[in-house]
C-alpha positions in Angstrom: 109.1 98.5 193.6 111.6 98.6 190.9 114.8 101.0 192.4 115.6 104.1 190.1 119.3 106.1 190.7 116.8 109.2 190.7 116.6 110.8 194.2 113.7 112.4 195.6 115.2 115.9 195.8 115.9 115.8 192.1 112.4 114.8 191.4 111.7 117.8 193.0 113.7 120.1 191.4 112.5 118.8 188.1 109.3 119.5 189.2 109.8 123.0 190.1 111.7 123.5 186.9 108.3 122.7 184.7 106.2 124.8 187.1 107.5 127.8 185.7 106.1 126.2 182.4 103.3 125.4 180.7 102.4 124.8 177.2 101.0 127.7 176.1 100.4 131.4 177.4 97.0 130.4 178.4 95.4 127.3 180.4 94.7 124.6 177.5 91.9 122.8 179.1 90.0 125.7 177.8 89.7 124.5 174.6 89.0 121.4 175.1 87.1 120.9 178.3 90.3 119.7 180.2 90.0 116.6 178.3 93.3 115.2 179.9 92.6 116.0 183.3 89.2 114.1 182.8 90.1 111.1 181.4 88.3 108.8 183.2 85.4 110.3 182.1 86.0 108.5 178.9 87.7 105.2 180.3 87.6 105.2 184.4 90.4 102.7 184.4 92.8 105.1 183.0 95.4 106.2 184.5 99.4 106.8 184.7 102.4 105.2 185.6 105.4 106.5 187.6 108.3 106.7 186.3 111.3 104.6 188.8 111.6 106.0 192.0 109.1 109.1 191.7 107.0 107.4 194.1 109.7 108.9 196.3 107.9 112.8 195.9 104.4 111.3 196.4 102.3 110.9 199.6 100.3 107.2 199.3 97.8 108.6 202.1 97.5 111.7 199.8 93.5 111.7 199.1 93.9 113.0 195.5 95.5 109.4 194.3 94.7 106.0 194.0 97.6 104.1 193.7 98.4 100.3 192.2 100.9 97.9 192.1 101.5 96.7 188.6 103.7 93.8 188.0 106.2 94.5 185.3 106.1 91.5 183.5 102.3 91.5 183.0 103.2 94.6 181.0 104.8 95.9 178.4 107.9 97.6 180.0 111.8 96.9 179.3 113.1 93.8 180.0 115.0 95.4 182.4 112.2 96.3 184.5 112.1 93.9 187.4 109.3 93.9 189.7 106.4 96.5 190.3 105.4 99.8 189.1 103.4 102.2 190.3 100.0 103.0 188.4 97.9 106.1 190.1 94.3 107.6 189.3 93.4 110.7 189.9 90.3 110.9 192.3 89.5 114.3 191.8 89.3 115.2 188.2 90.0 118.1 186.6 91.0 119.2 190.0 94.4 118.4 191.3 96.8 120.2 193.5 98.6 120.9 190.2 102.8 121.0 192.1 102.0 117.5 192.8 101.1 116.6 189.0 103.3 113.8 188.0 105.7 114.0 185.5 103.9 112.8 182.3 100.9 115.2 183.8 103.6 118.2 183.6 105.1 117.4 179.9 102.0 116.4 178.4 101.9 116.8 175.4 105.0 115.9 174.5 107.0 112.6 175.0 111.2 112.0 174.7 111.9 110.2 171.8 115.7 109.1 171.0 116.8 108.7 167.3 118.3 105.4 166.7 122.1 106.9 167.5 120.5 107.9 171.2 119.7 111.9 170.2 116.9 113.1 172.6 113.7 114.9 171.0 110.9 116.2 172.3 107.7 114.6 170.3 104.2 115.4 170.2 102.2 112.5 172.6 101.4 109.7 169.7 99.9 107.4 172.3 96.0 106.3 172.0 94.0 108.5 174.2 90.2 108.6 174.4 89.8 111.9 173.8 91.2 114.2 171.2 93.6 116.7 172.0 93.6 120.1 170.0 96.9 120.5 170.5 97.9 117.5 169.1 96.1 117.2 166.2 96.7 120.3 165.1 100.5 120.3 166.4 100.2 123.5 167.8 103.3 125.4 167.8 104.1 125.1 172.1 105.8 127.9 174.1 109.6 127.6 173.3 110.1 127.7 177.2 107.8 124.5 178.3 109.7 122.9 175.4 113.2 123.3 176.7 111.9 122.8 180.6 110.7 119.6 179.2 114.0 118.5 177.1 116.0 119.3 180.4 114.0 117.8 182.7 113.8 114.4 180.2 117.6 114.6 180.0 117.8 114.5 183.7 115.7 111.8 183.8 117.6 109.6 181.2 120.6 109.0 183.1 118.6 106.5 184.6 119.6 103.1 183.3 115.4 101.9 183.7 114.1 105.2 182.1 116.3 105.3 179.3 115.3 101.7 178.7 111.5 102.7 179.0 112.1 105.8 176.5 114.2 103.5 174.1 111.7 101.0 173.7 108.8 103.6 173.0 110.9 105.6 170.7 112.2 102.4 169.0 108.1 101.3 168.8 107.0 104.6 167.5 110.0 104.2 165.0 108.6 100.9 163.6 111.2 98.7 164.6 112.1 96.6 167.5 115.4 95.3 168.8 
């Protein structure tokens, strides 16, 4: 697995940090079915990957998860992304033990962007997904809390060398432009 500089215990204080949050005052999935919870309703290979080293807070024998090696350069990840990755599936959708989520589980819907001079921003998720997302499309205006939660917990998580690589190379695709 590729090595991140992000240790387990601050994994878990991010996570704690964004489980005093959530998007908005009320539980999203009931608008629209829990669409993102049950995505492999739609496509059962999908999926997410973990960021560098938050393998660390998970349990492999945990019977929630399956869990795959990916090999980075079979992928589209920064070049400086040596080695394998971990890809999980959920096995119990919409049901999870919800303080295990992983992290793009707990900011969804939003992603970091950084501007060309390296200025972090909290975006709405412009990924293609199966399934439509009220919030999304109709950029809902999100509790001001979650947001900030999420902008300090992506912050934290950007002082990785291989995460601020992965983020750069999004935010530079979603920008149009490439390296």
């Amino acid at each position: 697995m590729i090595k991140s500089s992000i240790r387990k215990r601050t994994y878990r204080a991010i996570y704690r940090l964004l489980d005093r949050v959530s998007p908005v005052p009320f539980d999203c999935g009931t608008i629209c079915e829990a669409a993102c919870c049950n995505a492999a309703k739609y496509d059962d290979s999908l999926g997410m990957m973990l960021l560098p080293g938050e393998d660390k807070v998970h349990d492999k024998h945990d019977d929630w998860l399956t869990w795959e090696a990916l090999i980075s350069n079979e992928y589209e990840f920064p070049e400086s992304w040596k080695g394998k990755i971990w890809f999980v599936r959920c096995k119990t959708p919409p049901v999870c033990p919800r303080h295990k989520r992983p992290m793009q589980c707990r900011t969804f819907p939003l992603l970091p962007h950084l501007s060309e001079d390296g200025e972090l921003s909290m975006v709405f998720n412009d990924f293609e997904l199966p399934y439509a997302c009220p919030m999304i499309e109709d950029e809902t205006e999100l509790d001001e809390r979650f947001v900030k939660a999420t902008e300090t917990a992506w912050k934290h998580l950007l002082r990785d060398p291989l995460i601020y690589d992965l983020v750069w190379m999004e935010s530079r695709s979603r920008d149009g432009w490439s390296e």
